[in-house]
mmJSON file of the N, C-alpha and C atoms, coordinates in Angstrom:
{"data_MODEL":{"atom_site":{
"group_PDB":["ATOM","ATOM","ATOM","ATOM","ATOM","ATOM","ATOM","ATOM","ATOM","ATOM","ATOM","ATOM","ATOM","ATOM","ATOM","ATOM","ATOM","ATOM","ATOM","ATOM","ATOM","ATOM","ATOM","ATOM","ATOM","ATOM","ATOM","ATOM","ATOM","ATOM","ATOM","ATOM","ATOM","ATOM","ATOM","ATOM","ATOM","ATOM","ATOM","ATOM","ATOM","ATOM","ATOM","ATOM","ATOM","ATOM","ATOM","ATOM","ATOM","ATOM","ATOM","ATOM","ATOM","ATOM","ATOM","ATOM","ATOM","ATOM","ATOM","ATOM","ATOM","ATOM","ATOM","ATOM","ATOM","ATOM","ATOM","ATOM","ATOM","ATOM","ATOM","ATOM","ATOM","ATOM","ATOM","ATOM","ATOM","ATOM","ATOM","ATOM","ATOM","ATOM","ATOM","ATOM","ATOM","ATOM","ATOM","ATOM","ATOM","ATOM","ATOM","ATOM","ATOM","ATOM","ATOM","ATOM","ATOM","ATOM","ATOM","ATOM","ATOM","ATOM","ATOM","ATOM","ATOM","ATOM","ATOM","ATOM","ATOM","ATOM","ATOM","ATOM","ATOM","ATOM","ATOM","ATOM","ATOM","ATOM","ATOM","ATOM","ATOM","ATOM","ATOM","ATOM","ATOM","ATOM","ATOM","ATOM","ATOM","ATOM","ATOM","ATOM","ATOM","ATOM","ATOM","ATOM","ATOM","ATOM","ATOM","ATOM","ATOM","ATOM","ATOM","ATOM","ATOM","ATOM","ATOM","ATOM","ATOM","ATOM","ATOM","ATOM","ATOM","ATOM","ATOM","ATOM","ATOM","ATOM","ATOM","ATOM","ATOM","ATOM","ATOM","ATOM","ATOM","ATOM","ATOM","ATOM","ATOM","ATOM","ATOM","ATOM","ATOM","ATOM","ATOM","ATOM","ATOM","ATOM","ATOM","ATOM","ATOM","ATOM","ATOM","ATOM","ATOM","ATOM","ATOM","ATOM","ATOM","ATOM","ATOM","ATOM","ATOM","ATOM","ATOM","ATOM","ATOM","ATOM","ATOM","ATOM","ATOM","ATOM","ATOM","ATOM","ATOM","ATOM","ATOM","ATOM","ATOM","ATOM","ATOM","ATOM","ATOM"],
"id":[1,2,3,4,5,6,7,8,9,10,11,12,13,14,15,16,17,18,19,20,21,22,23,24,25,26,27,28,29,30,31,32,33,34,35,36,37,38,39,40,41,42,43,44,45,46,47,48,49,50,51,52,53,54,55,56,57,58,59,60,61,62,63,64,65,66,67,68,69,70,71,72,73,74,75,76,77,78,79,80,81,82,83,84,85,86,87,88,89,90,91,92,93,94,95,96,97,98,99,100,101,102,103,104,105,106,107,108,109,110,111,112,113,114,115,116,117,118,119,120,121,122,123,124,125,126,127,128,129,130,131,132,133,134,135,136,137,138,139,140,141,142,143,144,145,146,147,148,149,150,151,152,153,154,155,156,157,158,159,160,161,162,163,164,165,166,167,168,169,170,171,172,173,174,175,176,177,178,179,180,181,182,183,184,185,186,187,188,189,190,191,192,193,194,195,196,197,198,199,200,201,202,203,204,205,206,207,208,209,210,211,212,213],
"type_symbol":["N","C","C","N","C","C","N","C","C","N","C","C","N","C","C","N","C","C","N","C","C","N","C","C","N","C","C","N","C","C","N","C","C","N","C","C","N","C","C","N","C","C","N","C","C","N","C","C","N","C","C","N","C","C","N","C","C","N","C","C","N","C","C","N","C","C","N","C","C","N","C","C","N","C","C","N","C","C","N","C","C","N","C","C","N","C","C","N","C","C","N","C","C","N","C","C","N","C","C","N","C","C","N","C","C","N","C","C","N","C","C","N","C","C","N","C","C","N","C","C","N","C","C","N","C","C","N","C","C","N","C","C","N","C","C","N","C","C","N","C","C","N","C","C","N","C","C","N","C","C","N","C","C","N","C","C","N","C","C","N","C","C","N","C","C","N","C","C","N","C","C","N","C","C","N","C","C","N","C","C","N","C","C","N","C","C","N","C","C","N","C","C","N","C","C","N","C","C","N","C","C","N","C","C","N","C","C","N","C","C","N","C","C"],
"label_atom_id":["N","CA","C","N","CA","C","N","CA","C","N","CA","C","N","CA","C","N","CA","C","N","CA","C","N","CA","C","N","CA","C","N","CA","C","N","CA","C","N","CA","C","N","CA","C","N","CA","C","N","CA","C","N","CA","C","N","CA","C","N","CA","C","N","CA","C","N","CA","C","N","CA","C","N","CA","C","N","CA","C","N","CA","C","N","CA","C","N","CA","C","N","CA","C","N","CA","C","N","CA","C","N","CA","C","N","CA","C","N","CA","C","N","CA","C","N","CA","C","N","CA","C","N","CA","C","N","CA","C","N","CA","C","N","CA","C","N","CA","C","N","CA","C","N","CA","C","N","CA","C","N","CA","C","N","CA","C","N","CA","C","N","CA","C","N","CA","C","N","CA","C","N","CA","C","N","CA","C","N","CA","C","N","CA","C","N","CA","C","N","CA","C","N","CA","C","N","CA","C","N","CA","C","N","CA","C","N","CA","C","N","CA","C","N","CA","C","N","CA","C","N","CA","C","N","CA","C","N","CA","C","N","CA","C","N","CA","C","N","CA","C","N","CA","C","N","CA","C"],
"label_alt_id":[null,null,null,null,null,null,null,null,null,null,null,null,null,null,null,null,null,null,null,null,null,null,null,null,null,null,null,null,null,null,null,null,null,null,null,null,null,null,null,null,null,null,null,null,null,null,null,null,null,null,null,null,null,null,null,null,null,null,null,null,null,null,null,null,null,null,null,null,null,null,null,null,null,null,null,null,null,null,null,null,null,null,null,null,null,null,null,null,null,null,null,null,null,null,null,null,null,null,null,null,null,null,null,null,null,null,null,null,null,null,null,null,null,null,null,null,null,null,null,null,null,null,null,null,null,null,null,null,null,null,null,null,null,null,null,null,null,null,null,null,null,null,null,null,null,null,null,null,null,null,null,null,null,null,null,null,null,null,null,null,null,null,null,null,null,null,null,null,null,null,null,null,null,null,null,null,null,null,null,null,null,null,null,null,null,null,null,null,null,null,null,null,null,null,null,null,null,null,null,null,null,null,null,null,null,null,null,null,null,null,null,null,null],
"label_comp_id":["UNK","UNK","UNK","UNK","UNK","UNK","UNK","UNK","UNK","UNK","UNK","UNK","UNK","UNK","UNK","UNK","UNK","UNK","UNK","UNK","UNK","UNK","UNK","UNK","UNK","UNK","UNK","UNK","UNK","UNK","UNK","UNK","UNK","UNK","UNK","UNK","UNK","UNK","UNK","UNK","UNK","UNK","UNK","UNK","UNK","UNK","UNK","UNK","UNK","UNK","UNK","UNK","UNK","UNK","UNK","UNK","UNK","UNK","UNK","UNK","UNK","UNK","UNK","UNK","UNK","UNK","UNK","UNK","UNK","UNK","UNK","UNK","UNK","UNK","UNK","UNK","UNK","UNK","UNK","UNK","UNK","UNK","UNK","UNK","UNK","UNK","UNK","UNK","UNK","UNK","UNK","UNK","UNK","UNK","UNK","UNK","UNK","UNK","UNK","UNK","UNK","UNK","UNK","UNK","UNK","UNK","UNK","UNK","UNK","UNK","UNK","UNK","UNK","UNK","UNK","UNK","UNK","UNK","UNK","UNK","UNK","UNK","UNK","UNK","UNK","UNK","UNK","UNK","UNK","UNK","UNK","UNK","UNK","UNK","UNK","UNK","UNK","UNK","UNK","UNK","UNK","UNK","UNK","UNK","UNK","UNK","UNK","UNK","UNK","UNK","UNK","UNK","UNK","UNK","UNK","UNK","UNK","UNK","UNK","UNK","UNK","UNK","UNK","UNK","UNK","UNK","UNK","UNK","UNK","UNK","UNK","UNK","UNK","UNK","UNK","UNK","UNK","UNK","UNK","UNK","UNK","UNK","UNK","UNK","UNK","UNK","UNK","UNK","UNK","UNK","UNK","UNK","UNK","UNK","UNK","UNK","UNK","UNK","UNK","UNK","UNK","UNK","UNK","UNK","UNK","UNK","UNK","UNK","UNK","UNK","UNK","UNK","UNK"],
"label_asym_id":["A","A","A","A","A","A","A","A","A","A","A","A","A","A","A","A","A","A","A","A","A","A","A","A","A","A","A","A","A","A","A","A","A","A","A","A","A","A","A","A","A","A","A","A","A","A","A","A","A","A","A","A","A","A","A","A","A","A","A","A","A","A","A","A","A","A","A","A","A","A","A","A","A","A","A","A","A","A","A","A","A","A","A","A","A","A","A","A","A","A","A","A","A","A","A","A","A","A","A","A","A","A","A","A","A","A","A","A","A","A","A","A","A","A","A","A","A","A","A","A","A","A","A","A","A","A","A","A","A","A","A","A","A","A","A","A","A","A","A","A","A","A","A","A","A","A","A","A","A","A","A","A","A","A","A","A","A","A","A","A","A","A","A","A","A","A","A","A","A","A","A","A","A","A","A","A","A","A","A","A","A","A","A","A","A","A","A","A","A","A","A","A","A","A","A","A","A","A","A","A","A","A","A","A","A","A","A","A","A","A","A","A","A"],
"label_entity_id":["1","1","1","1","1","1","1","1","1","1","1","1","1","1","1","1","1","1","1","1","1","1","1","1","1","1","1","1","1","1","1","1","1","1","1","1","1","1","1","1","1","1","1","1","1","1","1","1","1","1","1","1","1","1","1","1","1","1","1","1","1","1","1","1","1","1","1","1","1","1","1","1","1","1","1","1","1","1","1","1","1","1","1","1","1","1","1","1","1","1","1","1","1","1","1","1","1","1","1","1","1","1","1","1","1","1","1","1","1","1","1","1","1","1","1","1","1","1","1","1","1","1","1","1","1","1","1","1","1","1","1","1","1","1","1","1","1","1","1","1","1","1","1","1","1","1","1","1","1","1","1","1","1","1","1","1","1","1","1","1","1","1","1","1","1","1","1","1","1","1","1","1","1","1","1","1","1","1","1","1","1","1","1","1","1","1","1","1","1","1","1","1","1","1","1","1","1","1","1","1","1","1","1","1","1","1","1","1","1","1","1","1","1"],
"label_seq_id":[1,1,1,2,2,2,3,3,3,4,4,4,5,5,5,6,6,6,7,7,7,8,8,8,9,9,9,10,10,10,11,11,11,12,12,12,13,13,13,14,14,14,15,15,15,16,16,16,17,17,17,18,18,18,19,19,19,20,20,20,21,21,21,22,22,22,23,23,23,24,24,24,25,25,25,26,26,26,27,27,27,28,28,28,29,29,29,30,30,30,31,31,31,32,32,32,33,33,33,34,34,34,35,35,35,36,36,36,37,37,37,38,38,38,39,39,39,40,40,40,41,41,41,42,42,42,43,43,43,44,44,44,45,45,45,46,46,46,47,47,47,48,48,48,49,49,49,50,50,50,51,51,51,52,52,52,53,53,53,54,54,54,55,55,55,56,56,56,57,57,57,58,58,58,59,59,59,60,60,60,61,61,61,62,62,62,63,63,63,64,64,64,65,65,65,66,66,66,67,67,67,68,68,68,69,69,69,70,70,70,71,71,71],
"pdbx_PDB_ins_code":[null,null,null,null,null,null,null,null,null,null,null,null,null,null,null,null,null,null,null,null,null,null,null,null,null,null,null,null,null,null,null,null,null,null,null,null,null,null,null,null,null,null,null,null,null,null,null,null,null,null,null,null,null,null,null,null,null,null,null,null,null,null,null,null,null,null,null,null,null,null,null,null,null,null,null,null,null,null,null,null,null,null,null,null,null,null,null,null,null,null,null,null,null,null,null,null,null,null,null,null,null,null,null,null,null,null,null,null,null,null,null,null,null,null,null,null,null,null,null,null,null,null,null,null,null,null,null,null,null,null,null,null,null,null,null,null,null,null,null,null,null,null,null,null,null,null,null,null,null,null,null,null,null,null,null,null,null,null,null,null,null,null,null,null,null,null,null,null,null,null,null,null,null,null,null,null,null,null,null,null,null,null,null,null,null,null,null,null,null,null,null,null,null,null,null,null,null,null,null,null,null,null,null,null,null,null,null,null,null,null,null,null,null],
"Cartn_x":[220.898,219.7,219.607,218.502,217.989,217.483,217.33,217.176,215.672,214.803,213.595,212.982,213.1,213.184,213.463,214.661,215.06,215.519,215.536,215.868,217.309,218.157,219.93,220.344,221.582,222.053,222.214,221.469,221.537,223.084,223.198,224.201,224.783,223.036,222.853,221.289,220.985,219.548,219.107,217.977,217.428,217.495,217.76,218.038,216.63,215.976,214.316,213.688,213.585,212.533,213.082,214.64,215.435,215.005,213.857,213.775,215.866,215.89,217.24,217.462,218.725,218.889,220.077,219.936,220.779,221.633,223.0,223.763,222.629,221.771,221.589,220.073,219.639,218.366,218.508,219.401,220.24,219.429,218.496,218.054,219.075,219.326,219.904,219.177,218.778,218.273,219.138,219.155,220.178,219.132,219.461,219.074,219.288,218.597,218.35,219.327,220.231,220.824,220.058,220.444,220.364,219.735,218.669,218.2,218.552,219.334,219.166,219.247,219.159,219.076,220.469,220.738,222.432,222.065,223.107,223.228,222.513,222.05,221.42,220.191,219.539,218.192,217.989,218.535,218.37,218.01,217.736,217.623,218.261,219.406,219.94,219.78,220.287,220.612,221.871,222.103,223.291,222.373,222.992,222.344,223.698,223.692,224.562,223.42,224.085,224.35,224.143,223.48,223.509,223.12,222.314,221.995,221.136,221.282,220.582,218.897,217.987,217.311,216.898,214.994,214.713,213.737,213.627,212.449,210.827,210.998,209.535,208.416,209.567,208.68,208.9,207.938,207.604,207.68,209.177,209.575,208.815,207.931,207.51,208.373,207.515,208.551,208.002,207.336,206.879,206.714,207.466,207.219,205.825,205.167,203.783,203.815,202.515,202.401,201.995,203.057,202.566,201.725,200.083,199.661,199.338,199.512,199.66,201.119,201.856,202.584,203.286,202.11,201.89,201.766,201.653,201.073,202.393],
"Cartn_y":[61.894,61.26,61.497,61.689,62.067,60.976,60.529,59.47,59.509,58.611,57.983,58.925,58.701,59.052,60.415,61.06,62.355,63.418,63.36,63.77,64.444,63.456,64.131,63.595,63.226,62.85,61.318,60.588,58.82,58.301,57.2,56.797,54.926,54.967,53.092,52.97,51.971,52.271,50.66,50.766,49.624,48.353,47.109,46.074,45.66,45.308,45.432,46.282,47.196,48.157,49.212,49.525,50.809,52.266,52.633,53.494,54.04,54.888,55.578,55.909,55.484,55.61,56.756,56.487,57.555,56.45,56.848,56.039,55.441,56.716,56.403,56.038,55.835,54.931,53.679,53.045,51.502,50.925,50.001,48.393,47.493,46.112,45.368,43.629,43.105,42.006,41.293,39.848,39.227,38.629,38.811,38.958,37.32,36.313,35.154,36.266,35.368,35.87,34.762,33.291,32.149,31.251,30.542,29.462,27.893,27.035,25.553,24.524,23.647,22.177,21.537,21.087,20.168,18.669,18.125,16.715,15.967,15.926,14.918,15.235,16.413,16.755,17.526,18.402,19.313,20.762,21.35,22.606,23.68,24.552,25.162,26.807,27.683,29.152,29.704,30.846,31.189,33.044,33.565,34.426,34.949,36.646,37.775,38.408,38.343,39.063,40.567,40.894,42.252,43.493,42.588,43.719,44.743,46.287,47.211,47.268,47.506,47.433,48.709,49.181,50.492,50.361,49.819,49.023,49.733,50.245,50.53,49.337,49.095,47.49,46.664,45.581,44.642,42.742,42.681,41.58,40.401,39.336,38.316,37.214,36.465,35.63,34.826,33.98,33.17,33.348,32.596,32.961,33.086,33.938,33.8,33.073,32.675,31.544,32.441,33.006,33.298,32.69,32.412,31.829,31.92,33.169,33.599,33.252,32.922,32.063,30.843,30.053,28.456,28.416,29.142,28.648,28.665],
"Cartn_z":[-52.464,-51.981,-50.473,-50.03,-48.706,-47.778,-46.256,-45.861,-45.925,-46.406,-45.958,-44.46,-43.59,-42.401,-41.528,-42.463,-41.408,-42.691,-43.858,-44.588,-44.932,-43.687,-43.842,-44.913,-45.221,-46.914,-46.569,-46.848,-46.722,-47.05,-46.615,-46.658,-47.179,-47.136,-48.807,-48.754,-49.136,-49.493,-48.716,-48.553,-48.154,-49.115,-48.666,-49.318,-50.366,-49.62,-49.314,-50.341,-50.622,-51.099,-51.732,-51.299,-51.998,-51.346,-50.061,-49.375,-48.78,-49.048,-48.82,-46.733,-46.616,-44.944,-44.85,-43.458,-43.034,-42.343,-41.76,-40.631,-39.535,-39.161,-37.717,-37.828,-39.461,-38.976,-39.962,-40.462,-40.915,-39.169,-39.806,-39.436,-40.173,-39.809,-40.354,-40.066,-41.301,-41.38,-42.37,-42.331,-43.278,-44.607,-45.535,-47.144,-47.933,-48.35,-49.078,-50.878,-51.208,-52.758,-52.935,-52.636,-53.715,-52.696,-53.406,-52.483,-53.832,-53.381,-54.668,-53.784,-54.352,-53.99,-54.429,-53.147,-53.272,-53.661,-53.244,-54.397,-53.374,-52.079,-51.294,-51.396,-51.799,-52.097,-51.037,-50.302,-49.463,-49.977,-49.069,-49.757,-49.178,-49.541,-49.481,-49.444,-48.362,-49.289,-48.852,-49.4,-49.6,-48.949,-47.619,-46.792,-47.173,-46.659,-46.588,-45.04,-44.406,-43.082,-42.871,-42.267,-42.246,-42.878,-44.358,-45.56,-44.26,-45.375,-44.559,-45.04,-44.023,-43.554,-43.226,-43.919,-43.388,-42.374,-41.875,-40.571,-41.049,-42.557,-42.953,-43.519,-44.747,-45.512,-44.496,-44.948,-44.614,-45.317,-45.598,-46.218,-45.291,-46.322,-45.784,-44.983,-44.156,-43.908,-44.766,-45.591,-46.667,-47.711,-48.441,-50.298,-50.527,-51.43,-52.285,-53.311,-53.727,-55.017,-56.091,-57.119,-58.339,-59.3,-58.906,-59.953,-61.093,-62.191,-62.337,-63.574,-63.438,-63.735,-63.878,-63.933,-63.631,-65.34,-65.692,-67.147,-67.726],
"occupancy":[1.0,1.0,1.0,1.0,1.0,1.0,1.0,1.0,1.0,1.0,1.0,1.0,1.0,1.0,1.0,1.0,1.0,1.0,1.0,1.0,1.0,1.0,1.0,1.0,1.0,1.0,1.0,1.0,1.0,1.0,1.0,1.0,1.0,1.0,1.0,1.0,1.0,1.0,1.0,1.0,1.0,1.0,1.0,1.0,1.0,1.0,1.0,1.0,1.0,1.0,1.0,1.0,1.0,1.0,1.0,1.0,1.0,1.0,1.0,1.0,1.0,1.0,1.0,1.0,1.0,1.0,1.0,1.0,1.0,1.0,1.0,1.0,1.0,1.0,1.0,1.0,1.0,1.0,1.0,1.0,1.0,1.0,1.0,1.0,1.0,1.0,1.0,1.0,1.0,1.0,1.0,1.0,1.0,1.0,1.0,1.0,1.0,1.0,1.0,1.0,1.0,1.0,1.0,1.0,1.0,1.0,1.0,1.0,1.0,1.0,1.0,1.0,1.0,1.0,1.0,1.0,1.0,1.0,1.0,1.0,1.0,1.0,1.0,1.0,1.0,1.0,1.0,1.0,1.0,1.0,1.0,1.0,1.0,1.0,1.0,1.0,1.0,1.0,1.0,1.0,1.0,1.0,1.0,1.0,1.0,1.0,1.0,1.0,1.0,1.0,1.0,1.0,1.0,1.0,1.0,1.0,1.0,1.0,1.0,1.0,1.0,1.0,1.0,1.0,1.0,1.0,1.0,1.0,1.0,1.0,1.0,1.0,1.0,1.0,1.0,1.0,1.0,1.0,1.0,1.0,1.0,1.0,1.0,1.0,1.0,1.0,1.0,1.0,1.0,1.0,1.0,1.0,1.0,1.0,1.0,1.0,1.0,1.0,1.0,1.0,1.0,1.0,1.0,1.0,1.0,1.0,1.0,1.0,1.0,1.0,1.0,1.0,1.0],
"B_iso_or_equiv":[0.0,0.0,0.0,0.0,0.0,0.0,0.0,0.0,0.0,0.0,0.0,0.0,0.0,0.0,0.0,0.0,0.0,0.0,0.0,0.0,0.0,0.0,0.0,0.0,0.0,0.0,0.0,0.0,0.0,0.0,0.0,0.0,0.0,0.0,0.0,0.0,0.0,0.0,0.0,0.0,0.0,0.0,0.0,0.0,0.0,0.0,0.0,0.0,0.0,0.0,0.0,0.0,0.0,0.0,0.0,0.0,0.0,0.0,0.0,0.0,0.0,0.0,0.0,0.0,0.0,0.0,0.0,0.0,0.0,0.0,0.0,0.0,0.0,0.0,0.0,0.0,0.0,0.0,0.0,0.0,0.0,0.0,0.0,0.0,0.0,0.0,0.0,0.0,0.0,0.0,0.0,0.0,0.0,0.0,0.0,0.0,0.0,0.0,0.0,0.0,0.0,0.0,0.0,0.0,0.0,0.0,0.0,0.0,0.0,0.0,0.0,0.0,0.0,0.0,0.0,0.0,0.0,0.0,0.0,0.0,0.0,0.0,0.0,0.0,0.0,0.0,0.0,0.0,0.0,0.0,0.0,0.0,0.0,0.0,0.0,0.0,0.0,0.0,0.0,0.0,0.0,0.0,0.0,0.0,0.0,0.0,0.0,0.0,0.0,0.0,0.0,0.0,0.0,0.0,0.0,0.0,0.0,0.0,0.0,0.0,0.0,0.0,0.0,0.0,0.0,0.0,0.0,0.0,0.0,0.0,0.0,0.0,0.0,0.0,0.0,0.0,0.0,0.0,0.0,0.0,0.0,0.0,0.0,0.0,0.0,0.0,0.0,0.0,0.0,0.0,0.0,0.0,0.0,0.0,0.0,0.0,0.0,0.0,0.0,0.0,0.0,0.0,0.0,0.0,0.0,0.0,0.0,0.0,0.0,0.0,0.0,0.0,0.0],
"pdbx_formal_charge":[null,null,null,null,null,null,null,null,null,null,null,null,null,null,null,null,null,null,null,null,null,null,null,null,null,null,null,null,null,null,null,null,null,null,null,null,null,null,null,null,null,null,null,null,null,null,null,null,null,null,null,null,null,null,null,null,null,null,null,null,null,null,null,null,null,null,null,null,null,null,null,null,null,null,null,null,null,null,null,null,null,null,null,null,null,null,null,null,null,null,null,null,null,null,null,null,null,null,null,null,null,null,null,null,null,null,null,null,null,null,null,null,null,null,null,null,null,null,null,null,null,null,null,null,null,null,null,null,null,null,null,null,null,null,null,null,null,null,null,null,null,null,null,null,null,null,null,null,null,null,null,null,null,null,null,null,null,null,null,null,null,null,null,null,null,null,null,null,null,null,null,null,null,null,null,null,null,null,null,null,null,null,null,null,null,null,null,null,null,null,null,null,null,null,null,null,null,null,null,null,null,null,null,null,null,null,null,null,null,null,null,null,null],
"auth_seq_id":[1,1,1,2,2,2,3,3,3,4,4,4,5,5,5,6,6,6,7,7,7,8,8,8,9,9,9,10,10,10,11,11,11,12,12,12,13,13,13,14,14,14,15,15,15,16,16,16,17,17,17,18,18,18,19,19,19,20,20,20,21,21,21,22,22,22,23,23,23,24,24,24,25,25,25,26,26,26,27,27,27,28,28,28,29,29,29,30,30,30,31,31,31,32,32,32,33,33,33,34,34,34,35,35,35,36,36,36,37,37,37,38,38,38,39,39,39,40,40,40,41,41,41,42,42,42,43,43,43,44,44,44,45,45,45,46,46,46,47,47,47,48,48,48,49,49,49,50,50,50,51,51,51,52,52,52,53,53,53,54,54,54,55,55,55,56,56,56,57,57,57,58,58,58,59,59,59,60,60,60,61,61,61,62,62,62,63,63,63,64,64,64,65,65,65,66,66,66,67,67,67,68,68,68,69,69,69,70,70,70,71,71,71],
"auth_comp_id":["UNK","UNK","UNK","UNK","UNK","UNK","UNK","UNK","UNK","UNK","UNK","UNK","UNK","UNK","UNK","UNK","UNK","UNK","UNK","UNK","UNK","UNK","UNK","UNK","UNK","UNK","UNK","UNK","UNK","UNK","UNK","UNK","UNK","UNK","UNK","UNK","UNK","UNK","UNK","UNK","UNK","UNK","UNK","UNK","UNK","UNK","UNK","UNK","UNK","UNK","UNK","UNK","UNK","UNK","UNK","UNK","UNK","UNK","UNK","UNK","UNK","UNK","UNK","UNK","UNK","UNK","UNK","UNK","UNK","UNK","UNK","UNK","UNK","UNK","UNK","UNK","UNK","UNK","UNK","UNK","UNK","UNK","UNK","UNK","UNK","UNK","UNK","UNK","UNK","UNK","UNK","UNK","UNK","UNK","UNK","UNK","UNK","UNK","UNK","UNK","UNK","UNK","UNK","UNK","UNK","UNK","UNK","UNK","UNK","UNK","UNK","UNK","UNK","UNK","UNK","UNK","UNK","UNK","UNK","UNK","UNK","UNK","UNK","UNK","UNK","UNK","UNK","UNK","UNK","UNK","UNK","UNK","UNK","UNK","UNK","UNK","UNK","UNK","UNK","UNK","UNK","UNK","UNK","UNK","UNK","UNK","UNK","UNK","UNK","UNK","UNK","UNK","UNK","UNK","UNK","UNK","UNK","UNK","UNK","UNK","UNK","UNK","UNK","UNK","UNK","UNK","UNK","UNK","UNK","UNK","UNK","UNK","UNK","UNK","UNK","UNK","UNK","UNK","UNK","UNK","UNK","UNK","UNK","UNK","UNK","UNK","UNK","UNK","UNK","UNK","UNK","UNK","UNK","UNK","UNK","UNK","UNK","UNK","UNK","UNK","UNK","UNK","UNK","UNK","UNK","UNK","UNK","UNK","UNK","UNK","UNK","UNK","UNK"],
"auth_asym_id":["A","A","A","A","A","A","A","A","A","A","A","A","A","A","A","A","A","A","A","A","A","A","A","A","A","A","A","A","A","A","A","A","A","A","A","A","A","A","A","A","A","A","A","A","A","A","A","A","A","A","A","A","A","A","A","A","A","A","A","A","A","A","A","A","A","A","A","A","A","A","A","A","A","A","A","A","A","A","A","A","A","A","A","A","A","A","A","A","A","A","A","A","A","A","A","A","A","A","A","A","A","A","A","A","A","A","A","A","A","A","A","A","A","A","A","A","A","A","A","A","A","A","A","A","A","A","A","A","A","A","A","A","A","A","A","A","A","A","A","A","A","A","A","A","A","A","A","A","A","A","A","A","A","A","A","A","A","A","A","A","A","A","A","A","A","A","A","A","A","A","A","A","A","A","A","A","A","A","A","A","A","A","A","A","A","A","A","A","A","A","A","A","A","A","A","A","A","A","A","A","A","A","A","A","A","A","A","A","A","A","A","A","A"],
"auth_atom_id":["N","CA","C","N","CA","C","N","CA","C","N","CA","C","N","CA","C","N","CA","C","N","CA","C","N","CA","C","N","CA","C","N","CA","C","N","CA","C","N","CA","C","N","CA","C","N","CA","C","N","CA","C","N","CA","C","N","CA","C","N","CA","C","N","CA","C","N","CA","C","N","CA","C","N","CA","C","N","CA","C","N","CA","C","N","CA","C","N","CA","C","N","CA","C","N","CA","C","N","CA","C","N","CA","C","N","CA","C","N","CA","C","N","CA","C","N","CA","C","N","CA","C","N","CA","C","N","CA","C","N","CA","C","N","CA","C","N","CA","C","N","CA","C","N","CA","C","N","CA","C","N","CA","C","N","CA","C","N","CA","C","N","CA","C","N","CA","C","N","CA","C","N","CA","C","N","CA","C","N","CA","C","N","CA","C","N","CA","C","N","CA","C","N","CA","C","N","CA","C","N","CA","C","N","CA","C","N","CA","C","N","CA","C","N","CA","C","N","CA","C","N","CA","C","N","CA","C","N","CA","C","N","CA","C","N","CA","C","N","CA","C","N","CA","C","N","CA","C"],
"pdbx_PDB_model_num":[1,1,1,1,1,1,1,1,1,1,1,1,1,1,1,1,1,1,1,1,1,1,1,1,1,1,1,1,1,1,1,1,1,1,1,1,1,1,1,1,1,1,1,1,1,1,1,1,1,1,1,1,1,1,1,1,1,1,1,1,1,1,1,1,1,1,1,1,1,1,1,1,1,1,1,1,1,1,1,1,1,1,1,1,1,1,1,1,1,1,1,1,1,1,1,1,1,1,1,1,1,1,1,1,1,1,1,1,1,1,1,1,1,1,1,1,1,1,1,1,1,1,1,1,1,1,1,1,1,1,1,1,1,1,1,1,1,1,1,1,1,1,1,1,1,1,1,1,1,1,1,1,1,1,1,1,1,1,1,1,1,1,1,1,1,1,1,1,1,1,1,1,1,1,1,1,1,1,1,1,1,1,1,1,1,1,1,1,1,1,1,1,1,1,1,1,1,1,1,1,1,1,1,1,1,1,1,1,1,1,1,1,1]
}}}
């Protein structure tokens, strides 16, 4: 697989979207696995640090409302 970007041989793929990187164009933003609710009624997540990042997409900062699946 080839990088997104420069077309040298990538080296992981974007967390985000799966666009393929190279060493030297890896962005790094930290990635939500698990978001739950603890026993005091808080709300919780569970982040990983550093996932790679192709600085192309555009991950929201706000969830959308699937309505759509309300039913």
């Amino acid at each position: 697989m080839n990088c997104w970007h420069c077309e040298r041989t990538a080296q992981g793929v974007c967390k985000f979207c799966g666009r393929a990187l190279c060493q030297e164009h890896v962005k790094k933003l930290p990635y939500i696995l698990s978001i739950y609710v603890d026993r005091q009624d808080h709300r919780q997540a569970l982040v990983v640090n550093n996932a790679l990042y192709c600085g192309v997409c555009q991950p929201r900062d706000e969830p959308i409302h699937l309505e759509q699946l309300d039913h």
